[in-house]
DRENNUTOR-461611 format. One record per residue (C-alpha): chain; x, y, z. Coordinates in Angstrom, 1 decimal. Example, Ala and Ser with C-alpha at 12.3 -4.5 7.8 and 13.67 -1.06 7.14 Angstrom:
BEGIN
 c     c1     c2     c3
 A   12.3   -4.5    7.8
 A   13.7   -1.1    7.1
This chain:
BEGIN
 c     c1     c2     c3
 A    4.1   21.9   -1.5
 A    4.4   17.8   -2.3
 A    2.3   16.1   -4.2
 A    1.4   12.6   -3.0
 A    0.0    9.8   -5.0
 A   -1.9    7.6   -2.2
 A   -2.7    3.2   -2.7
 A   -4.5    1.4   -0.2
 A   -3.9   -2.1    0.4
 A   -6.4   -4.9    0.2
 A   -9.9   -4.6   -0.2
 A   -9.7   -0.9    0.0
 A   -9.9    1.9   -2.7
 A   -9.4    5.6   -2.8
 A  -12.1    6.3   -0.1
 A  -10.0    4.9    2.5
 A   -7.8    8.4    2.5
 A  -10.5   10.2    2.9
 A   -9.2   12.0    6.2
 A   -5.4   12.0    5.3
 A   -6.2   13.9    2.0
 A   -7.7   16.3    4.1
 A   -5.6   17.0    6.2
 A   -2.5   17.0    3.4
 A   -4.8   19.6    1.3
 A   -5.4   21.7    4.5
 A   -1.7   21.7    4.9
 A   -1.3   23.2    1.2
 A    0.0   19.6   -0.7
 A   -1.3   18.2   -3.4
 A   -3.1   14.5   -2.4
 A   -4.5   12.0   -4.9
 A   -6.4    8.9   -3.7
 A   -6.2    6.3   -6.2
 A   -8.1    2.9   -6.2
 A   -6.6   -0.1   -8.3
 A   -8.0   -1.9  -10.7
 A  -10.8   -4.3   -9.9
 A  -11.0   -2.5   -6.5
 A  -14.6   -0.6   -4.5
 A  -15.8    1.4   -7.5
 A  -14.0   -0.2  -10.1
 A  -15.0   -4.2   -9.2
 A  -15.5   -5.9  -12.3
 A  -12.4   -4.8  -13.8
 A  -10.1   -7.4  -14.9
 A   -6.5   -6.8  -12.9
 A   -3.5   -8.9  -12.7
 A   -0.5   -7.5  -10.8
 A    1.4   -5.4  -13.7
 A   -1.9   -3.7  -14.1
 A   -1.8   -2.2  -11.1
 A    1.7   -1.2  -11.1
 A    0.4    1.0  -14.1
 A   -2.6    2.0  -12.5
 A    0.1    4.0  -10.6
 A    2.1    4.3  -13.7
 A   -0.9    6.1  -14.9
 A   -2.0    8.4  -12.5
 A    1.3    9.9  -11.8
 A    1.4   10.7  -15.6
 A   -2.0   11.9  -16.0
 A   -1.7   14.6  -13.6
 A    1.3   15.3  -14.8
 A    3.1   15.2  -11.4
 A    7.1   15.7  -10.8
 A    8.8   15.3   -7.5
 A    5.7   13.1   -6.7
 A    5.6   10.7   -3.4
 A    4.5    7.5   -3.9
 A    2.5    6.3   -0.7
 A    1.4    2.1   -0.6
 A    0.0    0.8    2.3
 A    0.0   -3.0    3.0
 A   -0.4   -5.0   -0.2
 A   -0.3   -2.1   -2.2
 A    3.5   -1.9   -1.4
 A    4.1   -4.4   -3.8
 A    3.0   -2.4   -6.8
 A    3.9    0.9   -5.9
 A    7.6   -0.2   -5.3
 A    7.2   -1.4   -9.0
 A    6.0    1.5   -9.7
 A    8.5    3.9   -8.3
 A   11.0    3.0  -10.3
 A    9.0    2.8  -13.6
 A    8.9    6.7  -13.3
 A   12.3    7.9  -13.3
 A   12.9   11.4  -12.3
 A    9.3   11.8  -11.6
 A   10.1   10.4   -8.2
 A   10.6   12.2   -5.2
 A   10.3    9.2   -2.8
 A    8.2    6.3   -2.0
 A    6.8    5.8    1.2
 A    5.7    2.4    2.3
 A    3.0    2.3    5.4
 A    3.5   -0.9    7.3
 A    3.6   -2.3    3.7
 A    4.7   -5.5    1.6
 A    7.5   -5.0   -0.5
 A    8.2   -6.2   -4.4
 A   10.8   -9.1   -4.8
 A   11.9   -9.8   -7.9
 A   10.5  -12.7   -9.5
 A    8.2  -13.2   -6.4
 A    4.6  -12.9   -5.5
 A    2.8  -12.1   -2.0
 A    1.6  -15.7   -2.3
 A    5.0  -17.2   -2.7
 A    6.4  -15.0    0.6
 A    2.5  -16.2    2.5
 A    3.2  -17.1    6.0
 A    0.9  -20.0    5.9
 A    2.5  -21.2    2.6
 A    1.7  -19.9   -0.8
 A   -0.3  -23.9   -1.8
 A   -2.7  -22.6    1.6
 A   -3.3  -18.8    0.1
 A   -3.5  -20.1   -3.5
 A   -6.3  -22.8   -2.8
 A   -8.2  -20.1   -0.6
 A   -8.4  -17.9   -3.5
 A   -9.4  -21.0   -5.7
 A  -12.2  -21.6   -3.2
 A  -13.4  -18.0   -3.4
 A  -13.7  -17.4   -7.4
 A  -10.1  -16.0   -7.5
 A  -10.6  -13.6   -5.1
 A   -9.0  -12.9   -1.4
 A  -12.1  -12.4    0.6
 A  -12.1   -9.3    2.8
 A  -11.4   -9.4    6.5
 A  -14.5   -9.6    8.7
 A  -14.9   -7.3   12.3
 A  -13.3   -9.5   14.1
 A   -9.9   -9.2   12.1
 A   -9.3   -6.0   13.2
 A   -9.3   -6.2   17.4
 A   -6.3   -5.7   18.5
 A   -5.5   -2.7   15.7
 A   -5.9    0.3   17.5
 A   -9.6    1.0   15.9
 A  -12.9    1.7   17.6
 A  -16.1    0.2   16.3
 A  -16.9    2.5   14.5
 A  -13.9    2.5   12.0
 A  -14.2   -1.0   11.8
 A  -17.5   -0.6   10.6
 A  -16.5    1.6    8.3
 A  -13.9   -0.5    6.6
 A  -15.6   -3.7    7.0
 A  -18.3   -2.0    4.3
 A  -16.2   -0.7    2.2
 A  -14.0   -3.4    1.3
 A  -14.7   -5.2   -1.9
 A  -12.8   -9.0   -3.0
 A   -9.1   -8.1   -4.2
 A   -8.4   -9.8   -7.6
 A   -6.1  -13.3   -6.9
 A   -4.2  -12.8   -9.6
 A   -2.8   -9.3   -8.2
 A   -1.4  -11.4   -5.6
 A   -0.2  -14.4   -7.3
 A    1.8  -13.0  -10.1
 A    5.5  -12.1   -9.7
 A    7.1   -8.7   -9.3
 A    9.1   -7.4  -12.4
 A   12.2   -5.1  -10.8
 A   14.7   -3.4  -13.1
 A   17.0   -2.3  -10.4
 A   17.3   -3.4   -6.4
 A   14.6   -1.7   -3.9
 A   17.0   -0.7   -1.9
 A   18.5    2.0   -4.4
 A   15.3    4.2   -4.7
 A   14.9    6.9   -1.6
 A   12.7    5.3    0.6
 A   10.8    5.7    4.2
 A    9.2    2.7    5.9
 A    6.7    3.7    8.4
 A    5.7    0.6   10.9
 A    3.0    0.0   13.0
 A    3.9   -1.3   15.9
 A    0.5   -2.7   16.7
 A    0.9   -5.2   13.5
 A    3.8   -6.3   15.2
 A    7.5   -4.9   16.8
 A    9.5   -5.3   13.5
 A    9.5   -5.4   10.0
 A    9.8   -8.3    8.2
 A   13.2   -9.5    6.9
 A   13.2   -8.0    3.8
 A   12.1   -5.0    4.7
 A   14.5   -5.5    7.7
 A   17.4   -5.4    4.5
 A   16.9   -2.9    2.9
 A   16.3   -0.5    5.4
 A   20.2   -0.9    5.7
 A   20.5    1.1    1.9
 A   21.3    4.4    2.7
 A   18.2    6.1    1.0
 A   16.0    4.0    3.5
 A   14.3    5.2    6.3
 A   12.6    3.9    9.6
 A    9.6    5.7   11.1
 A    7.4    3.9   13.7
 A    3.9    4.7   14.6
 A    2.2    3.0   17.7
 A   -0.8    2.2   16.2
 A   -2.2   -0.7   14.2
 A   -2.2   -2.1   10.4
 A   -4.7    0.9    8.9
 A   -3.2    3.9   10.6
 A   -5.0    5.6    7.6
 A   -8.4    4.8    9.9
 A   -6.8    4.6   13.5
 A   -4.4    7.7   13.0
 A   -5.2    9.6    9.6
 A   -3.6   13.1   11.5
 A   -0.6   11.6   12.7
 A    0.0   10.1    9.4
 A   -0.3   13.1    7.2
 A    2.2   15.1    9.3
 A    4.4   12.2    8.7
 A    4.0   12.1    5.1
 A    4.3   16.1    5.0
 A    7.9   16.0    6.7
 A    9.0   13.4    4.3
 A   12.2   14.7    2.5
C-alpha cells in the first residue's frame, strides 16, 4: 500500500479527485485530496505561494505519512515540488500530472507565455485573482459536457499572489525521484524545463493521450498509473 497526497491545480480543490481516490482506495492505498489555501471550500483564506507549499507541508505531517507520494497537477506543481523536498525522508516520490514546475527565484507569472506584465495586470483587473476558465476553455481536452460542467462549477478565483511570488528551492528539482506524466492533448512535449530535468536520472516520462485534467477525462487510467509508481 502507498499513500498519496493529491493537489489540484487552478481553481480546483480536493473535490476534483473525487474518482481517482476511489479507485486508489478500491485498490487498497491510502489517497488524501487536499485543497489549498484560499481555494472551493476554503475561499476567503488569505494564501501567498509559501502558504501553500505548507499546506502540503502540513498535511503530509498531520497524517503522519512516510514513504508518501506527492501528486500536483498543473499549477499546483509549483508548490508541491517545493514541497517535496521540505519533507525529507518522508518522500517516496513526487509525481507531477502535466504540471508546472518550481524554479528557483521564479514565479508562474515571470515563466507566462504571454509575458508576466500581461498575467500580472489581468490579475490587477480581477481583484488579485486568476479568473477561472469558462466552457469554452476546455474543447479540445478530451472532456464531454458533462465534465466540463462539472469543473466549470466548481472552480473558485485562485489567489494572484500564489502565482506571482517566487519559488524558494534548497536543492535542484532534478535530484528528488520524480515521474512526469504528459498529456498529450495539452500539447506533444513538455516544456523546457521540464524537458531538463527529465534528463536527472530519478526522472521519469509517462504519457497519457488525453487532455490537461486527466483527473476528469481519465480518473481510471490515472490511478493505475499512480499505483505502479515506484
Amino acid at each position: 500500500m502507498t499513500d498519496f497526497v493529491l493537489t489540484a491545480g487552478a481553481w480546483l480543490g480536493s473535490w476534483a479527485w473525487a474518482d481517482v481516490v476511489q479507485e486508489l482506495r478500491a485498490g487498497g492505498h491510502g489517497a488524501h485530496a487536499l485543497t489549498l489555501s484560499g481555494l472551493a471550500e476554503r475561499q476567503g483564506e488569505s494564501a501567498g505561494q509559501q502558504d501553500h507549499v505548507q499546506d502540503v507541508v502540513d498535511e503530509v505531517e498531520r497524517l503522519g505519512l512516510r514513504e508518501v507520494v506527492l501528486v500536483g497537477h498543473s499549477y499546483a506543481g509549483i508548490p508541491v515540488g517545493q514541497a517535496a523536498e521540505r519533507i525529507g525522508d518522508r518522500l517516496k516520490r513526487v509525481v507531477l500530472v502535466d504540471s508546472e514546475v518550481p524554479t528557483h527565484g521564479a514565479s508562474m507569472s515571470s515563466a507566462w507565455w504571454q509575458g508576466q506584465s500581461v498575467f500580472e495586470a489581468a490579475l490587477a483587473g480581477n481583484g488579485g485573482f486568476w479568473a477561472p476558465l469558462t466552457a469554452p476553455d476546455y474543447e479540445g481536452q478530451g472532456l464531454t459536457d458533462d465534465q466540463v460542467a462539472r469543473i466549470v462549477a466548481g472552480c473558485t478565483p485562485h489567489p494572484g499572489r500564489t502565482l506571482t511570488e517566487p519559488a524558494v528551492l534548497a536543492r535542484p528539482l532534478g535530484e528528488l525521484p520524480a515521474t512526469y506524466i504528459k498529456c498529450l492533448l495539452d500539447g506533444a512535449e513538455p516544456n523546457d524545463t521540464v524537458t531538463e530535468l527529465l534528463k536527472s536520472e530519478h526522472w521519469r516520462l509517462v504519457q497519457m493521450d488525453t487532455g490537461h485534467w486527466p483527473m476528469f477525462s481519465r480518473p481510471r487510467e490515472l490511478a493505475r498509473i499512480l499505483a505502479q509508481v515506484r
